[in-house]
Every structure is written in C-alpha cells, then in structure tokens.
CHARMM-style PDB file with segment names, atoms N, HN, CA, C and O in Angstrom:
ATOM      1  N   UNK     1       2.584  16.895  -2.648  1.00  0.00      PROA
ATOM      2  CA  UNK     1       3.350  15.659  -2.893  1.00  0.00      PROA
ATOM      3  C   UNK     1       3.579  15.504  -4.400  1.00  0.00      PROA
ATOM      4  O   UNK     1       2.700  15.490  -5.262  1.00  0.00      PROA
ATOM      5  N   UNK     2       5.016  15.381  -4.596  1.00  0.00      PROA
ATOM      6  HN  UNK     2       5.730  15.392  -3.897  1.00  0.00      PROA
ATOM      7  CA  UNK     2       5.222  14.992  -6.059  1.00  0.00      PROA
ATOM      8  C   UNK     2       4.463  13.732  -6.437  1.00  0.00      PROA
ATOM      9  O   UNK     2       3.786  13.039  -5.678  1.00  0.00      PROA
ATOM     10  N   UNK     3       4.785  13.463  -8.319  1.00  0.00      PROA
ATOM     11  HN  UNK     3       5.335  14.026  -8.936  1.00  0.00      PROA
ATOM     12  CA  UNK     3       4.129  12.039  -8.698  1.00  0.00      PROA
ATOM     13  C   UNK     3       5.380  10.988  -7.985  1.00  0.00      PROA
ATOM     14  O   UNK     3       5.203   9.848  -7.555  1.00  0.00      PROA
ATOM     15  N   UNK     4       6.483  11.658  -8.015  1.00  0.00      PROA
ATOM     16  HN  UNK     4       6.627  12.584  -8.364  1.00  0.00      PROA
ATOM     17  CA  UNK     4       7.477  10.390  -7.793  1.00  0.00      PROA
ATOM     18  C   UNK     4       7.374  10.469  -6.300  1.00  0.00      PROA
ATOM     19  O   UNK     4       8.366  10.031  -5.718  1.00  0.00      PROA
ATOM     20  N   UNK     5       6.646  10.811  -5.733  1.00  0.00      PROA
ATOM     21  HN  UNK     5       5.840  11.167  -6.206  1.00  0.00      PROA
ATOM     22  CA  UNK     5       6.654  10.641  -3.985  1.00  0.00      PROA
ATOM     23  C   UNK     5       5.274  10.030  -3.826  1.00  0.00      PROA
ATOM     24  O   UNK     5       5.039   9.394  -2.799  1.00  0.00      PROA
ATOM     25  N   UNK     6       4.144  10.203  -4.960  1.00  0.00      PROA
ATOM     26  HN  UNK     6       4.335  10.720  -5.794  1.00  0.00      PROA
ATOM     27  CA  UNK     6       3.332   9.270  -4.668  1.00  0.00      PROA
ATOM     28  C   UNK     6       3.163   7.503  -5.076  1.00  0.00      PROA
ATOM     29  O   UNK     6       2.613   6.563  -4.501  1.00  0.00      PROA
ATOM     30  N   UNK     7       4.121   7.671  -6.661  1.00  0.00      PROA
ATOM     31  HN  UNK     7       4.568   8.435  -7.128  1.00  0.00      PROA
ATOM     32  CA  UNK     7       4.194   7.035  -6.973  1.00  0.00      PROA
ATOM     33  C   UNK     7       5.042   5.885  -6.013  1.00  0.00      PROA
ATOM     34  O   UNK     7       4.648   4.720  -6.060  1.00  0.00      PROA
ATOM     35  N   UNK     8       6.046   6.190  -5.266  1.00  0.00      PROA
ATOM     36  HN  UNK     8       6.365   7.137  -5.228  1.00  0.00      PROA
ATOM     37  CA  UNK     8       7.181   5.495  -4.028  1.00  0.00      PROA
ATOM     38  C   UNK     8       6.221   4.935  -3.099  1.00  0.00      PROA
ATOM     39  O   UNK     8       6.188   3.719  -2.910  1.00  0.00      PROA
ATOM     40  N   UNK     9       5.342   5.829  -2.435  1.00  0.00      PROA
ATOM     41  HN  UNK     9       5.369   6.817  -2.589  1.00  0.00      PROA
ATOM     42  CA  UNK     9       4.288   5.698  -1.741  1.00  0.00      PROA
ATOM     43  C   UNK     9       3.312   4.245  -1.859  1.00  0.00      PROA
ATOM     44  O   UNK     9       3.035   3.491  -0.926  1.00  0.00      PROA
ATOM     45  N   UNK    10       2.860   4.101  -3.423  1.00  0.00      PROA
ATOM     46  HN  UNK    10       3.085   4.712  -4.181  1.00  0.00      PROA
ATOM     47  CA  UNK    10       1.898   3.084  -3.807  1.00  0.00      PROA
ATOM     48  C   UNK    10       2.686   1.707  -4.194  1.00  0.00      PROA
ATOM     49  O   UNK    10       2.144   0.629  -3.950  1.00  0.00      PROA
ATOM     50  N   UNK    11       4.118   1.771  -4.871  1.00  0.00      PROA
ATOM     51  HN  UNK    11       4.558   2.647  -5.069  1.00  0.00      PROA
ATOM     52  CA  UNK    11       4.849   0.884  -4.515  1.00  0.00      PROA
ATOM     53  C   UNK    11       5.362   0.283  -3.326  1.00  0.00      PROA
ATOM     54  O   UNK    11       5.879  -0.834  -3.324  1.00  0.00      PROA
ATOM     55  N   UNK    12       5.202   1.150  -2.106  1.00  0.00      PROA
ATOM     56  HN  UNK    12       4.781   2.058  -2.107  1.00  0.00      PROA
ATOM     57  CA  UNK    12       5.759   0.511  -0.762  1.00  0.00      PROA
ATOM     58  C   UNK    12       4.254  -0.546  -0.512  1.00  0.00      PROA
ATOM     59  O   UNK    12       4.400  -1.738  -0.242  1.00  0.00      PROA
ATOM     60  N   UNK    13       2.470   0.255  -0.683  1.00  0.00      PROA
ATOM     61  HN  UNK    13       2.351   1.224  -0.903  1.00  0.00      PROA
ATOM     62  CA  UNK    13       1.970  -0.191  -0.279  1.00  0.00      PROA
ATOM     63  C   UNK    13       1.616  -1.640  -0.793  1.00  0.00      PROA
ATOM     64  O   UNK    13       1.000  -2.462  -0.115  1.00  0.00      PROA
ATOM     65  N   UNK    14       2.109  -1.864  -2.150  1.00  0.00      PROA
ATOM     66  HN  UNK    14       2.609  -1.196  -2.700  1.00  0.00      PROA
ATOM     67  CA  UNK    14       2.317  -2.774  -3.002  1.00  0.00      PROA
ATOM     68  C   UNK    14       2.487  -4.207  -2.793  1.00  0.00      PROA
ATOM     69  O   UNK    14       1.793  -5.215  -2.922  1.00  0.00      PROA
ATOM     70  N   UNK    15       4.738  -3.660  -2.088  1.00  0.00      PROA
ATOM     71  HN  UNK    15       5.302  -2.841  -1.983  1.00  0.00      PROA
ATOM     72  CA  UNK    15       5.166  -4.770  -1.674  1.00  0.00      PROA
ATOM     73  C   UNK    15       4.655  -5.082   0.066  1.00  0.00      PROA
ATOM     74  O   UNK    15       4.746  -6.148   0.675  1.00  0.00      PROA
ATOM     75  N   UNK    16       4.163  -3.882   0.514  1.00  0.00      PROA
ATOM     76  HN  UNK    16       4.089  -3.017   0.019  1.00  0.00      PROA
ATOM     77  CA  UNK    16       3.615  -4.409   1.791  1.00  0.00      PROA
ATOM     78  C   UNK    16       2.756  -5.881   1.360  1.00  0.00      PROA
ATOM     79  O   UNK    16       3.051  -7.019   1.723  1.00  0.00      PROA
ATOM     80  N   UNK    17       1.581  -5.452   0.451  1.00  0.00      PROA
ATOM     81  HN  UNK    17       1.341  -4.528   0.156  1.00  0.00      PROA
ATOM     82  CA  UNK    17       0.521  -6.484   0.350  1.00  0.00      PROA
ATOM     83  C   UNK    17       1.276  -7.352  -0.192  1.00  0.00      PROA
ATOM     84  O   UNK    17       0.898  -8.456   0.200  1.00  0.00      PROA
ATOM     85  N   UNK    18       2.207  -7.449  -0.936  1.00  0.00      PROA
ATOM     86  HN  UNK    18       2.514  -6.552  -1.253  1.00  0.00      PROA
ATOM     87  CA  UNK    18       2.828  -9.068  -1.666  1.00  0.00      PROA
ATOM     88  C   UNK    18       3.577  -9.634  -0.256  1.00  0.00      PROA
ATOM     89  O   UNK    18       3.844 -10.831  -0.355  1.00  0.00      PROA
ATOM     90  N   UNK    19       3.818  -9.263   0.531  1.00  0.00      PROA
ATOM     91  HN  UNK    19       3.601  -8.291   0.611  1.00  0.00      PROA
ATOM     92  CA  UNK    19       4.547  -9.866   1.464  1.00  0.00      PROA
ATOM     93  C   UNK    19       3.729 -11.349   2.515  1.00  0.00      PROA
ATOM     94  O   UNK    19       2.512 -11.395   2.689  1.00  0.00      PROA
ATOM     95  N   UNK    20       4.371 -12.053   2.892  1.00  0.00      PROA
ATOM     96  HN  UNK    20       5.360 -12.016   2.751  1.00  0.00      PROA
ATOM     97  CA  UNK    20       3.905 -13.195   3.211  1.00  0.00      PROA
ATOM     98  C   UNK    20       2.606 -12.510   4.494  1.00  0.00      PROA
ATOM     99  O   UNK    20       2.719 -11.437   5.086  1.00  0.00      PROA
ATOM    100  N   UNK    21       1.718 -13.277   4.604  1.00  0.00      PROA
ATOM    101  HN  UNK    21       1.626 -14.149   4.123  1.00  0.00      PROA
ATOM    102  CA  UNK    21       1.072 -12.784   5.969  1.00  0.00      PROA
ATOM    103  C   UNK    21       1.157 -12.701   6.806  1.00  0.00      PROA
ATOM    104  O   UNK    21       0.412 -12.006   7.497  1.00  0.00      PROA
ATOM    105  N   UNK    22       2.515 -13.641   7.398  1.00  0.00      PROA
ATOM    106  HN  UNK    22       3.120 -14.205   6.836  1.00  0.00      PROA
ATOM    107  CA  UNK    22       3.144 -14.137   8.389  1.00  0.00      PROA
ATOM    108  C   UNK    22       3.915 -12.716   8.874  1.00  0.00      PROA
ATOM    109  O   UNK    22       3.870 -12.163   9.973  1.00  0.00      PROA
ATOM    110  N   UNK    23       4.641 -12.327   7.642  1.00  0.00      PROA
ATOM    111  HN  UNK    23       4.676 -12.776   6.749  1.00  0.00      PROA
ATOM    112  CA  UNK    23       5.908 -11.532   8.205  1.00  0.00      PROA
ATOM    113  C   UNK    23       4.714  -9.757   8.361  1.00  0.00      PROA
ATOM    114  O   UNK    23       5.019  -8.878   9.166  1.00  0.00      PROA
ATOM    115  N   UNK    24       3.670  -9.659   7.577  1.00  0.00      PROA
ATOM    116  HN  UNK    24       3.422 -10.373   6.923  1.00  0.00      PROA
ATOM    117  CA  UNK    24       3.131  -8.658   8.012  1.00  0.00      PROA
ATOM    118  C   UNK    24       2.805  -8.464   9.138  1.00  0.00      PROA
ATOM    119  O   UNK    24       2.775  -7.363   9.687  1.00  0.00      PROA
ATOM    120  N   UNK    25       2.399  -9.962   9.823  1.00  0.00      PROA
ATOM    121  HN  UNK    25       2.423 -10.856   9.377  1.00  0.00      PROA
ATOM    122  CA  UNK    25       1.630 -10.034  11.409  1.00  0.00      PROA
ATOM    123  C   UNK    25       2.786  -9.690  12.165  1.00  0.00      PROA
ATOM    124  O   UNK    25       2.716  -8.765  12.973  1.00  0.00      PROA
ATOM    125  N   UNK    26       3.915 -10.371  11.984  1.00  0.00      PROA
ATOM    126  HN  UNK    26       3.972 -11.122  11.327  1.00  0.00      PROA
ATOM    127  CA  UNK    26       4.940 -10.001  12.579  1.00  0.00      PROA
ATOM    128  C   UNK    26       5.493  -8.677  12.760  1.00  0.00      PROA
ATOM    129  O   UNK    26       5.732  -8.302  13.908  1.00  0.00      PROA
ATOM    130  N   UNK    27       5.739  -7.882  11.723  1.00  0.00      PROA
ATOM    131  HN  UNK    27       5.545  -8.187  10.791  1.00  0.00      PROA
ATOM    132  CA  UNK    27       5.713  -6.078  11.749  1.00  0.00      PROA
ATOM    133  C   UNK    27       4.794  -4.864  12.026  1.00  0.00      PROA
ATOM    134  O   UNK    27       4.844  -3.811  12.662  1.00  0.00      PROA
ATOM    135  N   UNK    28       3.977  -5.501  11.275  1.00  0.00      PROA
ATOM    136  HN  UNK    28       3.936  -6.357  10.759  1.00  0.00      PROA
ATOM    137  CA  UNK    28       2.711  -4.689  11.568  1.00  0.00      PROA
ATOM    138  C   UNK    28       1.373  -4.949  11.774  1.00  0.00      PROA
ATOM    139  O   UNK    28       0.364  -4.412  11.317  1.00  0.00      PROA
ATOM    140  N   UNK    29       1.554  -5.960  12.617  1.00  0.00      PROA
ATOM    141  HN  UNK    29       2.373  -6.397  12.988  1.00  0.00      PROA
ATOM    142  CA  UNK    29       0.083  -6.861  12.891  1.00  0.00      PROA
ATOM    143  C   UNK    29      -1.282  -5.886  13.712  1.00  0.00      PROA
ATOM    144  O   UNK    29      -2.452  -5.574  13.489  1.00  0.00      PROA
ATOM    145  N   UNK    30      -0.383  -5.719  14.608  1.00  0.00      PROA
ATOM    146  HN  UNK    30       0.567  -5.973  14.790  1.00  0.00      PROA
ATOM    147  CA  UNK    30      -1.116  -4.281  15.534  1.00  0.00      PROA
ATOM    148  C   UNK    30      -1.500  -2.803  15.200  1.00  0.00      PROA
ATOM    149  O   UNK    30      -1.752  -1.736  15.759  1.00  0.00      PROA
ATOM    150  N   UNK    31      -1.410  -3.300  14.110  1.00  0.00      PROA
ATOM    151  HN  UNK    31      -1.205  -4.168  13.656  1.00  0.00      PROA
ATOM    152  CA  UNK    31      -1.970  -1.329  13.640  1.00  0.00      PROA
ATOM    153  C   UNK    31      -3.030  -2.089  12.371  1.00  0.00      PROA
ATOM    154  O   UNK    31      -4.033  -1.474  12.009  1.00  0.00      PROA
ATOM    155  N   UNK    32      -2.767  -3.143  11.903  1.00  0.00      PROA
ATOM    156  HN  UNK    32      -1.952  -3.643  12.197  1.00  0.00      PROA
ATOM    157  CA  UNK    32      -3.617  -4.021  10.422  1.00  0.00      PROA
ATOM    158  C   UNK    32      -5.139  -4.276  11.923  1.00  0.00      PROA
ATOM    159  O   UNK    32      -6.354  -4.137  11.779  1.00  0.00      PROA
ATOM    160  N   UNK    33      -4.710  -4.489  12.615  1.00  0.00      PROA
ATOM    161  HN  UNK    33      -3.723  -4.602  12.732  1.00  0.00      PROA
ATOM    162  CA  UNK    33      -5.797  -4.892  13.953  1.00  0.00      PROA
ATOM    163  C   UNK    33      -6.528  -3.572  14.046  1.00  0.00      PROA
ATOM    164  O   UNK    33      -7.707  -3.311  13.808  1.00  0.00      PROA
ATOM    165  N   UNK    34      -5.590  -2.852  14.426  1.00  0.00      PROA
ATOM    166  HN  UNK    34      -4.632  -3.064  14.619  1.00  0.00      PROA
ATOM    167  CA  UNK    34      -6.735  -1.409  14.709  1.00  0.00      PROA
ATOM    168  C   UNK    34      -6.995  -0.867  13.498  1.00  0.00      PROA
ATOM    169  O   UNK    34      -7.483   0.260  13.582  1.00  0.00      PROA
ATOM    170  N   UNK    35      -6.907  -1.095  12.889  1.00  0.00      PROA
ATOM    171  HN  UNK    35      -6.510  -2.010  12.821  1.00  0.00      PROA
ATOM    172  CA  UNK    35      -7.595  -0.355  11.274  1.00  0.00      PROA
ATOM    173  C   UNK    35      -9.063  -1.301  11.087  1.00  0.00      PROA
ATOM    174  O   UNK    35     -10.200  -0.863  10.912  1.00  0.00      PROA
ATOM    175  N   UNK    36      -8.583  -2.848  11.196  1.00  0.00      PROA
ATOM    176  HN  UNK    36      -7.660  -3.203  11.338  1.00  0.00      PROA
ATOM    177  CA  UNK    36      -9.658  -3.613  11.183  1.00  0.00      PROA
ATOM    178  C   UNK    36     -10.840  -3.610  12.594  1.00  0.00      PROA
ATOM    179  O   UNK    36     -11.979  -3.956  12.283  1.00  0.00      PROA
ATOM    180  N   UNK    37     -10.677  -3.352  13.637  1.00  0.00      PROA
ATOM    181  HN  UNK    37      -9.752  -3.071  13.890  1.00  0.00      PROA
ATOM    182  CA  UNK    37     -11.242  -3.108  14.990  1.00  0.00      PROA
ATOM    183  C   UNK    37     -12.097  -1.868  14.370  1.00  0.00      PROA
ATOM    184  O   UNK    37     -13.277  -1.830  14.716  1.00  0.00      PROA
ATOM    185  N   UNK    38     -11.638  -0.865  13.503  1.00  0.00      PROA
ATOM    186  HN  UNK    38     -10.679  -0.896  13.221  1.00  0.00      PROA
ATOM    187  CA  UNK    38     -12.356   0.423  13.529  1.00  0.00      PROA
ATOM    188  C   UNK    38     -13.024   0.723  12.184  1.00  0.00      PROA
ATOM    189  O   UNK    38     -13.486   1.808  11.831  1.00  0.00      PROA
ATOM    190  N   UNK    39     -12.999  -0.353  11.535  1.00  0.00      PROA
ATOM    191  HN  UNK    39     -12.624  -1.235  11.822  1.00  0.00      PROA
ATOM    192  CA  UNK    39     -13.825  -1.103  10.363  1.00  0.00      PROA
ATOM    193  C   UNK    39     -14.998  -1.786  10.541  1.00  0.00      PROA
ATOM    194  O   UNK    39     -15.940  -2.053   9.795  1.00  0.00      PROA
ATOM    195  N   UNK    40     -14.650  -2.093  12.097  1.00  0.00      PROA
ATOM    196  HN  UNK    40     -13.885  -1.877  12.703  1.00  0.00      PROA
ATOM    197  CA  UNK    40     -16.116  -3.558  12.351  1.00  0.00      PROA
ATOM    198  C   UNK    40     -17.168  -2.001  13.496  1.00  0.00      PROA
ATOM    199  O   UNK    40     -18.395  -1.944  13.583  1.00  0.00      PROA
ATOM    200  N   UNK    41     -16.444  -1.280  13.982  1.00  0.00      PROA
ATOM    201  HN  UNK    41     -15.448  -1.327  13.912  1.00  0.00      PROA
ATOM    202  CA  UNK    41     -17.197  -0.480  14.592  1.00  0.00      PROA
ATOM    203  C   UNK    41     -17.838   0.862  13.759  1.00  0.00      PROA
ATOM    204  O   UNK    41     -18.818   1.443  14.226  1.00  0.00      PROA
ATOM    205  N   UNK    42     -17.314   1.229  12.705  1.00  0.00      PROA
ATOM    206  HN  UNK    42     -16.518   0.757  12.325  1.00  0.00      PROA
ATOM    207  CA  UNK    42     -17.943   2.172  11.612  1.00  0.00      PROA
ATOM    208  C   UNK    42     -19.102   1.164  10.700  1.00  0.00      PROA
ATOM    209  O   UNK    42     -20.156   1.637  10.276  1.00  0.00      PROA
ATOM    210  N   UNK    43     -18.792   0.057  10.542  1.00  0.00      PROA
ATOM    211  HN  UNK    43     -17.935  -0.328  10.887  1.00  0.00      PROA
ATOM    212  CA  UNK    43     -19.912  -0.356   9.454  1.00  0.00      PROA
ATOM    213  C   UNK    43     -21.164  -1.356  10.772  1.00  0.00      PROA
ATOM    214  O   UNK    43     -22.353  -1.576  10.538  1.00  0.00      PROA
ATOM    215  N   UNK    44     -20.470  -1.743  11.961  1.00  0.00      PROA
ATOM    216  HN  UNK    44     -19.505  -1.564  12.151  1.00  0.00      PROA
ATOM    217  CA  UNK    44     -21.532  -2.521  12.444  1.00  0.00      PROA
ATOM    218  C   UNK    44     -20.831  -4.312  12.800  1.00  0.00      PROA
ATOM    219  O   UNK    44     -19.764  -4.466  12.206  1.00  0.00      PROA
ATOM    220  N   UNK    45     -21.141  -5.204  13.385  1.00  0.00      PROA
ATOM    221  HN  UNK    45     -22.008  -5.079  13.868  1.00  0.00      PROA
ATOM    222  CA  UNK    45     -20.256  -6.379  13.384  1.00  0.00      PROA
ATOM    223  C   UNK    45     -21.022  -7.372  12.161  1.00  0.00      PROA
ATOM    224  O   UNK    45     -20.379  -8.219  11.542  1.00  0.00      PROA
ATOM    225  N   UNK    46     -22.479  -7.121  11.931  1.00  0.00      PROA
ATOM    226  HN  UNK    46     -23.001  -6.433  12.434  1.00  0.00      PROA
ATOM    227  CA  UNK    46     -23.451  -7.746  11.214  1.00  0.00      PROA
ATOM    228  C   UNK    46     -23.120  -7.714   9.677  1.00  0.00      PROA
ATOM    229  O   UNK    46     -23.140  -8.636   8.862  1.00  0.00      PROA
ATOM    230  N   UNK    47     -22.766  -6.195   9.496  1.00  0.00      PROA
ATOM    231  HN  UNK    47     -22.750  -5.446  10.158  1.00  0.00      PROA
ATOM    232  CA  UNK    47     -22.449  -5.585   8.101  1.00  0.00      PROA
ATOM    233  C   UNK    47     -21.273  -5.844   7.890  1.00  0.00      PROA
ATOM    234  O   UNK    47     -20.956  -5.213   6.881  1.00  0.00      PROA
ATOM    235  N   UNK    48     -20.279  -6.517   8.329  1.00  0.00      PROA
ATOM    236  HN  UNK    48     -20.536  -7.029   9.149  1.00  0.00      PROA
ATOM    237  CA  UNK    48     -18.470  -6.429   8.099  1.00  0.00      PROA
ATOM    238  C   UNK    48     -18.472  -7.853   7.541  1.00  0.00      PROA
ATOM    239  O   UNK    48     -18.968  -8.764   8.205  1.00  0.00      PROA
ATOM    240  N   UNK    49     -18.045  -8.023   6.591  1.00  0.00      PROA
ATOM    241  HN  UNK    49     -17.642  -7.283   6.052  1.00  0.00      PROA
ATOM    242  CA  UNK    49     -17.615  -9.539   5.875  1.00  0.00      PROA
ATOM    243  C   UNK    49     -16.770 -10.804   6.850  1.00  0.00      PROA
ATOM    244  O   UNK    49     -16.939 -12.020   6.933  1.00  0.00      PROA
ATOM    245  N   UNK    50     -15.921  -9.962   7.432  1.00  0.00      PROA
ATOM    246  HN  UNK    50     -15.784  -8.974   7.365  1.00  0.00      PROA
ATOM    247  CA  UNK    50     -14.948 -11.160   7.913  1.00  0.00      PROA
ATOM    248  C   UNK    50     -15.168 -11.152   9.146  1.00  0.00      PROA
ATOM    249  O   UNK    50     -14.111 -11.362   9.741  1.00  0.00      PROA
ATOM    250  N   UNK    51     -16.276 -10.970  10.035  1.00  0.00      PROA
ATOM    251  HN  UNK    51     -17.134 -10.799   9.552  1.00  0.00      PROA
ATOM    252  CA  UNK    51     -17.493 -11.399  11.205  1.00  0.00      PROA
ATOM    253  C   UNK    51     -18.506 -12.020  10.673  1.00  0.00      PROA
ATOM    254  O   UNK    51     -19.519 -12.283  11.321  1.00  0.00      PROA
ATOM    255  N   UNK    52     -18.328 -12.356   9.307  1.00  0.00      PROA
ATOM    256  HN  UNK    52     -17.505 -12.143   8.780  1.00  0.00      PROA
ATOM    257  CA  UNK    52     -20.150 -12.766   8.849  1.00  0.00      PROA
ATOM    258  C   UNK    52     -20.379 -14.106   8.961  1.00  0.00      PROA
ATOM    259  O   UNK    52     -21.384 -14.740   8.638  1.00  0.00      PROA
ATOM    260  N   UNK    53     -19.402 -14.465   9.427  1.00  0.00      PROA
ATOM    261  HN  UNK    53     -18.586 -13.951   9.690  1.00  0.00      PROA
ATOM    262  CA  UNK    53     -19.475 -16.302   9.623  1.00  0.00      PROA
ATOM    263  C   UNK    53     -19.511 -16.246  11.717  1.00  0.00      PROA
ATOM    264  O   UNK    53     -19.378 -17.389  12.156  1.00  0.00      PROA
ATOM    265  N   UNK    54     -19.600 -15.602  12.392  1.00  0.00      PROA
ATOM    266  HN  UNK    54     -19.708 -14.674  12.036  1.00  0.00      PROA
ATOM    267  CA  UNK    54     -19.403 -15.143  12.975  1.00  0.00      PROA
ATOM    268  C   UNK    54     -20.826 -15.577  14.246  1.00  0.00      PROA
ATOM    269  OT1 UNK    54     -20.861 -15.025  15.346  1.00  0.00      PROA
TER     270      UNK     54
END
C-alpha cells in the first residue's frame, strides 16, 4: 500500500469518527456492534469499560 493510499485510508477513518452518531448508527451501526460484541467477549464483560456500569 502506497503513503497516499494509506494516508486516504486514515482520512476516511477520520471523517467516519467526526460524523454525527446518529448517521453512523444509521450506516454502519451493525458491524460498530459486532466489532464491539467481539471486544466484550476477548477481554471478558467485567473487564470492558462500557459494561462496567453494568
């Protein structure tokens, strides 16, 4: 991968994160879910921050 194909790369992931939360849930809510689903099962539900109120 070139710098200017990574660099494109870290700018998309960029404006992904500046984007409202709303419109992320709306596009890509279901894959932000399974990334997070397989976050709480690699570290534990005890050890994961945003179960810790839980």
């Amino acid at each position: 991968m070139s710098m200017e194909e990574r660099r494109g790369e870290r700018e998309r992931e960029t404006r992904w994160m500046e984007r409202p939360a709303a419109e992320r849930e709306m596009r890509g809510g279901e894959k932000e879910r399974r990334v997070a689903e397989e976050t709480v099962e690699e570290k534990g539900p005890r050890e994961n921050s945003v179960f810790a109120g839980v």
